[in-house]
C-alpha positions as a Python dict, from the first residue, in 0.01 Angstrom:
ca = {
    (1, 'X'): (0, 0, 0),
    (2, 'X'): (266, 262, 105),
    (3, 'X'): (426, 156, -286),
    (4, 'X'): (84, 243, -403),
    (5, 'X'): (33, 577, -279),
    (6, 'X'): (416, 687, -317),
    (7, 'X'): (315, 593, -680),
    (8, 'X'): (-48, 809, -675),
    (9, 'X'): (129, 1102, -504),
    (10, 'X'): (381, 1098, -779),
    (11, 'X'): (138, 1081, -1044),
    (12, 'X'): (-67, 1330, -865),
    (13, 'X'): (210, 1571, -831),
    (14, 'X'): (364, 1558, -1226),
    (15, 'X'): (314, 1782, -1447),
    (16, 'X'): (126, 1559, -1664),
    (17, 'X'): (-146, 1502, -1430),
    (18, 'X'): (-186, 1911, -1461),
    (19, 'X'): (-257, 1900, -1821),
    (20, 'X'): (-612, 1715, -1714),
    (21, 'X'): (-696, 1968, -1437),
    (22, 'X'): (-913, 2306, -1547),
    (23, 'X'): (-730, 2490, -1809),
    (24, 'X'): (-438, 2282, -1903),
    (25, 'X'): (-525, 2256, -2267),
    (26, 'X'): (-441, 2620, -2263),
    (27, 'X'): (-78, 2524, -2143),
    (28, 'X'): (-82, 2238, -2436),
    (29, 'X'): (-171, 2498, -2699),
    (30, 'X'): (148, 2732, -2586),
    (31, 'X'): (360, 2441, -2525),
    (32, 'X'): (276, 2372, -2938),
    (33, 'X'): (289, 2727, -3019),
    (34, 'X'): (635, 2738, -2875),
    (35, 'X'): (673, 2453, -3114),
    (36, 'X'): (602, 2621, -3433),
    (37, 'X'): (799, 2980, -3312),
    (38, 'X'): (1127, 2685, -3250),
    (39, 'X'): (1068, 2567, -3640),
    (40, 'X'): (1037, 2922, -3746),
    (41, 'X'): (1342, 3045, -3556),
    (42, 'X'): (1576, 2735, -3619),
    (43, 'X'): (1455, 2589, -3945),
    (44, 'X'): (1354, 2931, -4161),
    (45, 'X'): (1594, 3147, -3956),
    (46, 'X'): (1353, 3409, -3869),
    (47, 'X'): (1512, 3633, -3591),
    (48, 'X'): (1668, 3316, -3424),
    (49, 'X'): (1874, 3488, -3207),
    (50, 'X'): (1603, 3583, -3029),
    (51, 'X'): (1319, 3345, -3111),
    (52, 'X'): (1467, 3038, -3014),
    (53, 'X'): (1498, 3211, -2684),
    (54, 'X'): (1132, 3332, -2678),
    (55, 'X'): (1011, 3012, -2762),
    (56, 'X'): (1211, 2747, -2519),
    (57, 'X'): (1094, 3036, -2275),
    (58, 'X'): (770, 2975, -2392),
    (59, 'X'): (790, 2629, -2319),
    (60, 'X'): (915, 2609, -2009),
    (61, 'X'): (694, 2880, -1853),
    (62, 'X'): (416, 2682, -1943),
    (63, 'X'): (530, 2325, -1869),
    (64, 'X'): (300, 2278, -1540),
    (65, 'X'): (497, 2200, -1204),
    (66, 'X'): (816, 2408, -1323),
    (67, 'X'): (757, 2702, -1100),
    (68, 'X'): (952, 2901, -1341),
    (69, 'X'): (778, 3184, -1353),
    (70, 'X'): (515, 3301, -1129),
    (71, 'X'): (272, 3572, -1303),
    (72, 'X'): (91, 3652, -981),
    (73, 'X'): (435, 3784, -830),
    (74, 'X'): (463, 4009, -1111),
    (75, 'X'): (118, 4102, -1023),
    (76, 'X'): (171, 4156, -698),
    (77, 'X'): (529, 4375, -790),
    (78, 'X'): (304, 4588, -1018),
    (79, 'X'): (68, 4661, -747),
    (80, 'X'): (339, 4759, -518),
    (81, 'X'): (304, 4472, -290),
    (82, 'X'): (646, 4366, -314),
    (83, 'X'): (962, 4467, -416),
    (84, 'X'): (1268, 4308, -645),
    (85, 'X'): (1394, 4179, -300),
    (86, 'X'): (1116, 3976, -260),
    (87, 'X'): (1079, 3850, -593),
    (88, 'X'): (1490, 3766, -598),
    (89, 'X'): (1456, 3553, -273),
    (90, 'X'): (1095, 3356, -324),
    (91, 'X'): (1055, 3362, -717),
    (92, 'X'): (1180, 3074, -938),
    (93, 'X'): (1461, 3081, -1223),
    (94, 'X'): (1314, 3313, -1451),
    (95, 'X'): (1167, 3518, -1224),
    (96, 'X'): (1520, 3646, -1091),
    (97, 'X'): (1609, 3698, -1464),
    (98, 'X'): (1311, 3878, -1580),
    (99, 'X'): (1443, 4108, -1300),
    (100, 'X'): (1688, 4244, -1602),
    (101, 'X'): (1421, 4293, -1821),
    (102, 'X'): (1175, 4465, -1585),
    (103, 'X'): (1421, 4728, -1448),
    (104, 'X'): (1517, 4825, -1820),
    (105, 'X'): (1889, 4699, -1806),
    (106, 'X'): (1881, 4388, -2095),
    (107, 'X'): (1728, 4646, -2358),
    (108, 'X'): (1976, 4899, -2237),
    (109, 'X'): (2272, 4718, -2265),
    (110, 'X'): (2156, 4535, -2585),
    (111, 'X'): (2175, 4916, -2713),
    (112, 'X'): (2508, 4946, -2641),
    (113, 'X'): (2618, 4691, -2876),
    (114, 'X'): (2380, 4780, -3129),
    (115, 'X'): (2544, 5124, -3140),
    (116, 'X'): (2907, 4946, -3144),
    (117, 'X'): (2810, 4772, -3421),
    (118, 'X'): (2634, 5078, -3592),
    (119, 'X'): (2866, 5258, -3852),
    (120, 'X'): (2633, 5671, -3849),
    (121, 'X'): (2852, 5766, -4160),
    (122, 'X'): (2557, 5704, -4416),
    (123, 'X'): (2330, 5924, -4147),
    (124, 'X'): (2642, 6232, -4148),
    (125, 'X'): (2710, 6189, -4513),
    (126, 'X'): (2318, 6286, -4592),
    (127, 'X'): (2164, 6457, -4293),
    (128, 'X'): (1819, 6445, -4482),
    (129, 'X'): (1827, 6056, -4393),
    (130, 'X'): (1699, 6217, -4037),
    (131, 'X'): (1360, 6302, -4254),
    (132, 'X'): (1297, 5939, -4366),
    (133, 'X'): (1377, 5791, -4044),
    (134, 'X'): (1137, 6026, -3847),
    (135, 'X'): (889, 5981, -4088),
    (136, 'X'): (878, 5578, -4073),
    (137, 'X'): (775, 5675, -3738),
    (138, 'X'): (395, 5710, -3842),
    (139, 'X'): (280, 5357, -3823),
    (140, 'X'): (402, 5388, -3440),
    (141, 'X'): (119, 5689, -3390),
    (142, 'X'): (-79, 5510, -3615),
    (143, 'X'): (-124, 5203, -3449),
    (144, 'X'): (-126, 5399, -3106),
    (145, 'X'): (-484, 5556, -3237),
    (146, 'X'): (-600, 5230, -3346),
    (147, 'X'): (-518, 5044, -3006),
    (148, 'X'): (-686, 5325, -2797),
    (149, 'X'): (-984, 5297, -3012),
    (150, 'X'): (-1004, 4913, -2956),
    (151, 'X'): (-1005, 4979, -2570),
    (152, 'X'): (-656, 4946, -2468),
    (153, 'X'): (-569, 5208, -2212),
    (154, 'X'): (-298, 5482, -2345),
    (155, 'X'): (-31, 5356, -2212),
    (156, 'X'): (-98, 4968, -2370),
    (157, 'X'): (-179, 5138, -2706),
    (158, 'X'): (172, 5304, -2666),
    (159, 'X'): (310, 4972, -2611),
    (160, 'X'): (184, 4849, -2903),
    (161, 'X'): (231, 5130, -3084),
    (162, 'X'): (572, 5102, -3071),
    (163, 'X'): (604, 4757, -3249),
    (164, 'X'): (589, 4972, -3613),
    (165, 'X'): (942, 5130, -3536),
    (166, 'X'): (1088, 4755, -3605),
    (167, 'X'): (1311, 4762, -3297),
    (168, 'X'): (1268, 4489, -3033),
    (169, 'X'): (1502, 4627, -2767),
    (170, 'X'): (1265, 4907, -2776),
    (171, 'X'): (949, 4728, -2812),
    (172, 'X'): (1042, 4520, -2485),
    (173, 'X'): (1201, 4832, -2294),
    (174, 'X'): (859, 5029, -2332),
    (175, 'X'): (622, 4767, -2284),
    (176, 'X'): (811, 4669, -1936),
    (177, 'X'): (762, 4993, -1781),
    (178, 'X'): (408, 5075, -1923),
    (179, 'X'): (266, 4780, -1986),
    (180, 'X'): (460, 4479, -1827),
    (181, 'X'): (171, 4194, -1903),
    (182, 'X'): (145, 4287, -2251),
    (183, 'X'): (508, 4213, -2328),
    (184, 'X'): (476, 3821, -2397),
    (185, 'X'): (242, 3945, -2747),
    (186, 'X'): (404, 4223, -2803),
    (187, 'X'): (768, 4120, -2806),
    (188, 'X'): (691, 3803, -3034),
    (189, 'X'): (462, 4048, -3242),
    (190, 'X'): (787, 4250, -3263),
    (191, 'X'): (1060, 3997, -3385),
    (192, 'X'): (807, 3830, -3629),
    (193, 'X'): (732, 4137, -3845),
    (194, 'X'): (1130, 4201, -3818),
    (195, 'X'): (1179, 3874, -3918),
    (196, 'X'): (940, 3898, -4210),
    (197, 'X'): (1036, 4236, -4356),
    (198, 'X'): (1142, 4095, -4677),
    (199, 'X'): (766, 3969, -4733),
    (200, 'X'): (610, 4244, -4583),
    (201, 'X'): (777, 4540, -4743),
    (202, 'X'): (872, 4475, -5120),
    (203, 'X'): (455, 4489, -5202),
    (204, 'X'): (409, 4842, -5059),
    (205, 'X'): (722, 4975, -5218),
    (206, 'X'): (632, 4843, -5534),
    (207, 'X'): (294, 4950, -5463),
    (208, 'X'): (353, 5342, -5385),
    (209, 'X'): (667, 5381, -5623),
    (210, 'X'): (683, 5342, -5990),
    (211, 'X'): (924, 5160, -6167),
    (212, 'X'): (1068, 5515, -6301),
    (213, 'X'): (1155, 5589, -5936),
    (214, 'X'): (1288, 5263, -5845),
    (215, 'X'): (1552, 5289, -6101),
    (216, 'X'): (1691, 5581, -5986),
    (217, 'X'): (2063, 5606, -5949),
    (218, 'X'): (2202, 5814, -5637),
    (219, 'X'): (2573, 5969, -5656),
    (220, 'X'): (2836, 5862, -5415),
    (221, 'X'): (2854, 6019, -5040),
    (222, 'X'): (3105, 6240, -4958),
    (223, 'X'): (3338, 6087, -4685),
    (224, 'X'): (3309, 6136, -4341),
    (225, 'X'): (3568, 6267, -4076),
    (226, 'X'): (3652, 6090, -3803),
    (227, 'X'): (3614, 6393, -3567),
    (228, 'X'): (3253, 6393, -3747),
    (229, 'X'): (3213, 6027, -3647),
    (230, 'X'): (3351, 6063, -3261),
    (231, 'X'): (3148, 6385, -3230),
    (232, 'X'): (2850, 6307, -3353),
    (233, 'X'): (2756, 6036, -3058),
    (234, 'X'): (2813, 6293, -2789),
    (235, 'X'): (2647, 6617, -2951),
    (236, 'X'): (2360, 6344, -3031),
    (237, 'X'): (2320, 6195, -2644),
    (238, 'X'): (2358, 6525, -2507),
    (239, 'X'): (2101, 6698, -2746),
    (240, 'X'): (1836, 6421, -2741),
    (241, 'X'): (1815, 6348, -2368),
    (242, 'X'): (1796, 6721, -2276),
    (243, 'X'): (1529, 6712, -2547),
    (244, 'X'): (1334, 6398, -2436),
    (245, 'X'): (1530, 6296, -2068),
    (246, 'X'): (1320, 5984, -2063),
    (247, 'X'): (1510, 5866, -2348),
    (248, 'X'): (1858, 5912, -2156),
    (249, 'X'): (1878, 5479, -2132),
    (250, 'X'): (1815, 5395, -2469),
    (251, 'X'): (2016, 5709, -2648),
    (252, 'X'): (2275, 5760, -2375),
    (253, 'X'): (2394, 5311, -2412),
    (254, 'X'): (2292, 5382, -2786),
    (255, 'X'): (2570, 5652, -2824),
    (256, 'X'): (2790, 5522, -2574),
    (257, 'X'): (2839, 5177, -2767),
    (258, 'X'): (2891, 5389, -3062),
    (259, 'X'): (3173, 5616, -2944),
    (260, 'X'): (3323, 5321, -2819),
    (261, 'X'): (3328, 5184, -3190),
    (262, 'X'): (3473, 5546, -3294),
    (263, 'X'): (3762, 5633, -3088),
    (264, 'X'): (4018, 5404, -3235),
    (265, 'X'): (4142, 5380, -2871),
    (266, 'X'): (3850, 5139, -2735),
    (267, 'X'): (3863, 4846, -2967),
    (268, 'X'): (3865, 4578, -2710),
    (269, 'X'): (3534, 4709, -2584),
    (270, 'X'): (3377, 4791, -2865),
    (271, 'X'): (3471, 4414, -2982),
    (272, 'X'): (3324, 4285, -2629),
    (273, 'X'): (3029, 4520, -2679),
    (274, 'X'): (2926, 4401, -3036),
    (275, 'X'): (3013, 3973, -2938),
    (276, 'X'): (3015, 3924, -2612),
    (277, 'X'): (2809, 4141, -2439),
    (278, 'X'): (2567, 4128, -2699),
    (279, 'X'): (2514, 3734, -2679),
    (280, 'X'): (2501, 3719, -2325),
    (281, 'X'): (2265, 3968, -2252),
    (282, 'X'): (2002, 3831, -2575),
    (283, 'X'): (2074, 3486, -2428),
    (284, 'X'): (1911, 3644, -2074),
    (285, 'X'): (1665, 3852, -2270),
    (286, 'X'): (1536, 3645, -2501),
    (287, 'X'): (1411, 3339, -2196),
    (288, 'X'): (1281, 3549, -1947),
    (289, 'X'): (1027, 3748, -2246),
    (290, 'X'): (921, 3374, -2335),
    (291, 'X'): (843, 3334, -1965),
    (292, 'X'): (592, 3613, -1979),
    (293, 'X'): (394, 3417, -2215),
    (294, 'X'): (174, 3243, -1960),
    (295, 'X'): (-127, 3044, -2084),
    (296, 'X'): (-415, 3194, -1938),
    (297, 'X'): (-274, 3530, -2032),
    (298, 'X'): (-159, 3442, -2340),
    (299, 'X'): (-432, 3276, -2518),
    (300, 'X'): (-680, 3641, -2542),
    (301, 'X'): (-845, 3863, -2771),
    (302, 'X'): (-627, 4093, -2677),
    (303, 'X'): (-309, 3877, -2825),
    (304, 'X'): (-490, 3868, -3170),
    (305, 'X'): (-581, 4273, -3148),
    (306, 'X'): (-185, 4311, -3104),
    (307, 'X'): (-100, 4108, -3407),
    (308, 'X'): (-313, 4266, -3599),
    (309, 'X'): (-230, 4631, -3478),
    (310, 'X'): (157, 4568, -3460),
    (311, 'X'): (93, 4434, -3803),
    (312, 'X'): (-65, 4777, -3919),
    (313, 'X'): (199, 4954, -3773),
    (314, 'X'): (485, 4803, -3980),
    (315, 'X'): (295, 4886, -4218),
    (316, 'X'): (227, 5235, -4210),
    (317, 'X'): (596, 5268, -4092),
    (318, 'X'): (670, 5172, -4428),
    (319, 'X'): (459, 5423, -4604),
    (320, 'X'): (569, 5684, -4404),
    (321, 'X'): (928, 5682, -4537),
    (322, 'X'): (807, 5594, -4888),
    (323, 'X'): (564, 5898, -4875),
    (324, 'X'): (841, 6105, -4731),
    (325, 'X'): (1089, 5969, -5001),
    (326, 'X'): (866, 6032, -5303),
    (327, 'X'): (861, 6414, -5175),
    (328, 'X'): (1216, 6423, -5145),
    (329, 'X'): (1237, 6276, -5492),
    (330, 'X'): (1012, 6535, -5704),
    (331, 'X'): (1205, 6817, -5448),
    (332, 'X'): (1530, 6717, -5584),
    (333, 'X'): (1469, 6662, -5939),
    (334, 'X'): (1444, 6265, -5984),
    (335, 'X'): (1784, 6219, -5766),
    (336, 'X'): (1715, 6067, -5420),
    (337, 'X'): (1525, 5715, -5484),
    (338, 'X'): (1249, 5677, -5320),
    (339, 'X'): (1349, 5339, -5219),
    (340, 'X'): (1531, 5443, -4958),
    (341, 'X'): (1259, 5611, -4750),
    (342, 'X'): (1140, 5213, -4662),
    (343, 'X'): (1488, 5175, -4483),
    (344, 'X'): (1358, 5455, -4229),
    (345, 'X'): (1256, 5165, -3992),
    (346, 'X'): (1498, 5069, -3746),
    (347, 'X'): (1582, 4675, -3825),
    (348, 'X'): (1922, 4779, -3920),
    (349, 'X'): (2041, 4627, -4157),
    (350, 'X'): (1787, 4428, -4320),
    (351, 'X'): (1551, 4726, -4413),
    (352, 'X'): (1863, 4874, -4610),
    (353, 'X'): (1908, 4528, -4804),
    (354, 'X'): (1555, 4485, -4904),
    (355, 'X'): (1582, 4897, -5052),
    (356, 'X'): (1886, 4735, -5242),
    (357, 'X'): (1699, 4435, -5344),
    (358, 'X'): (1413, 4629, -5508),
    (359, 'X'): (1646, 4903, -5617),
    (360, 'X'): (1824, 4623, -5801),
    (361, 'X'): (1538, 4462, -5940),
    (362, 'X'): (1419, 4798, -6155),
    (363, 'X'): (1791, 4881, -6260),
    (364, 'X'): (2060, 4610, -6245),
    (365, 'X'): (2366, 4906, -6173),
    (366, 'X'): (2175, 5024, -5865),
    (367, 'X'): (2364, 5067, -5545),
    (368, 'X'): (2135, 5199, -5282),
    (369, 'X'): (2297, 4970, -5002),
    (370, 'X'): (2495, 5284, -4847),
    (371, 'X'): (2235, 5580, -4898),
    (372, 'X'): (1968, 5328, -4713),
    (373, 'X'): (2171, 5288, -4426),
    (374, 'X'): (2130, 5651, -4362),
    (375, 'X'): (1750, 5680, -4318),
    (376, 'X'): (1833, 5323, -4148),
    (377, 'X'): (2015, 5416, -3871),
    (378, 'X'): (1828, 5763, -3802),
    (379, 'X'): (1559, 5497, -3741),
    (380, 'X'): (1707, 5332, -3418),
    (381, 'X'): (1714, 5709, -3273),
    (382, 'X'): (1398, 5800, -3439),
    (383, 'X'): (1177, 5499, -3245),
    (384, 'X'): (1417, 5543, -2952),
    (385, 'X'): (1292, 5883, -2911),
    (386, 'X'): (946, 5778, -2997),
    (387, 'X'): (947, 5540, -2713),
    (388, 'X'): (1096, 5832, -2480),
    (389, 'X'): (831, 6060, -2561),
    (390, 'X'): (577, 5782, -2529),
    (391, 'X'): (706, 5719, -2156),
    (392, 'X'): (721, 6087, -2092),
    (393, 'X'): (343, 6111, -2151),
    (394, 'X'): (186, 5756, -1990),
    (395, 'X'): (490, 5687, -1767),
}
């Protein structure tokens, strides 16, 4: 008998005995989910970097009995109740790490190698890039509308909102401090339209250009100095943050990674900045966002109303640096391609190759590569701002 009941306690106590309790075909559901973001990330390469990490996060959050993750002590954290103390001495694995993510330091730091690895010379040598990347902003206010007329509350809409500036560091850094239990949706919503670029944008350019604009040919930059280059990371940090000072953690490691890239006298932490640095912290990132992805939170209207909505707002992020680019194009006589003004999102550098693709495709000697990476890069500040003003106003 005492075999017996050691045996029924065990069985009792598994995690596969949970799946038959109330609600554990939700947890089945993620647990495939998870499944099919795994394929997409490993086996079609979409974002895996990140995705893989999202989805085994995924999975174990919702494997029942892991005590992983604990959504109610979030809950309670939100609420006040308890503190990171707390949460660091009772929570579970990915609780402690999520710590990073909720007090803004993964996204920060992931900045700082982004800007190491960021080359602004494109941006100097063609100042107007600044239009085209402020202008691919629109989808971001766009979508904002959208979400507030749906019911979300203004500072979920700017949550979503966000997702159409095509920068998941930002996406995630927002969402945690406005709208923490909207970032499981939001963040996959994120990397999956980044991912997908090259399917989502080549119809809309091809749509709003015409195939006399496409073929445009754009002269050579002029060369930039390196004084330009180490200057132009301080003047921009110390301009922007007086500007905006919400945006001082996203800008200020932004800039920072990229003066370390510029000096000429910091190589060995610019190199641990772009490698090291970088694939630590995404390792970290990239689990404890899956963890947020809790069943019974998960599986809502509201997760299909952020699709959809972070889907619009790629969109009309797109638009807004075609429209831009088309004006740009009759103002200076047929010589700036239009192209180009698609690149004004901030997944740097894909949005720059796709430009080239389709620049390609009208005229076979096209070389946009280089002018796209201006309006590329004035993305990343353009939705880092974005976000700071957004956290300014709901924060």
């Amino acid at each position: 008998m005492d075999i017996l009941a050691t045996l029924s306690k065990l069985i009792n106590d598994s995690g596969f005995a949970a799946f038959f309790t109330e609600g554990g075909w939700k947890s089945i559901i993620m647990i495939l989910l998870a499944c099919v973001l795994l394929y997409l990330g490993i086996a079609k390469k979409f974002e895996p970097l990140l995705l893989v990490g999202i989805a085994f996060g995924m999975l174990l959050t919702n494997l029942p009995g892991g005590n992983l993750y604990h959504m109610e002590m979030w809950d309670s954290f939100i609420a006040g109740e308890i503190g990171f103390g707390d949460i660091a001495h009772d929570g579970g694995l990915l609780d402690i790490l999520y710590i990073g993510v909720k007090a803004g330091v993964y996204p920060s730091l992931i900045f700082i190698g982004i800007g190491a690895m960021t080359d602004f010379g494109p941006l100097l040598a063609d100042p107007k890039s600044l239009l085209l990347g402020a202008a691919a902003q629109l989808g971001v206010f766009l979508a904002f509308f959208g979400a507030v007329c749906l019911g979300f509350t203004g500072a979920e809409a700017a949550s979503i909102g966000i997702i159409g500036g095509a920068d998941g560091p930002t996406a995630i850094y927002l969402t945690t401090q406005l709208a923490p239990h909207l970032l499981g949706p939001i963040a996959i919503a994120a990397y999956s339209y980044m991912a997908l670029i090259p399917l989502i944008q080549p119809p809309l350019m091809r749509l709003l250009t015409t195939p006399k604009e496409r073929a445009v040919k754009m002269e050579q930059t002029r060369v930039v100095s390196k004084k330009e280059k180490i200057l132009f990371p301080i003047v921009v940090a110390a301009f922007v943050i007086l500007l905006v000072p919400s945006t001082a953690p996203l800008i200020g490691c932004l800039m920072f990674g990229n003066l370390l890239r510029e000096t000429g006298v910091t190589d060995r932490l610019s190199d641990t900045a772009q490698n090291a640095l970088m694939n630590i912290v995404t390792l970290f990132l990239g689990i404890s966002v899956g963890a947020t992805t809790v069943a019974s939170r998960f599986l809502s209207l509201e997760t299909i109303k952020i699709v959809v909505l972070g889907l619009i707002a790629f969109a009309f992020s797109t638009v807004g640096g075609l429209l831009i680019g088309k004006v740009m194009y009759k103002l200076s006589g047929g010589k700036i391609n239009p192209l180009i003004g698609s690149a004004g999102v901030s997944a740097v550098p894909m949005a720059a190759r796709v430009s080239q693709v389709e620049g390609q495709k009208a005229n076979p000697g096209n070389f946009l590569l280089m002018h796209a990476m201006g309006p590329n890069v004035a993305g990343v500040i353009g939705s880092a701002i974005a976000a700071g003003f957004l956290l300014a106003v709901f924060g």
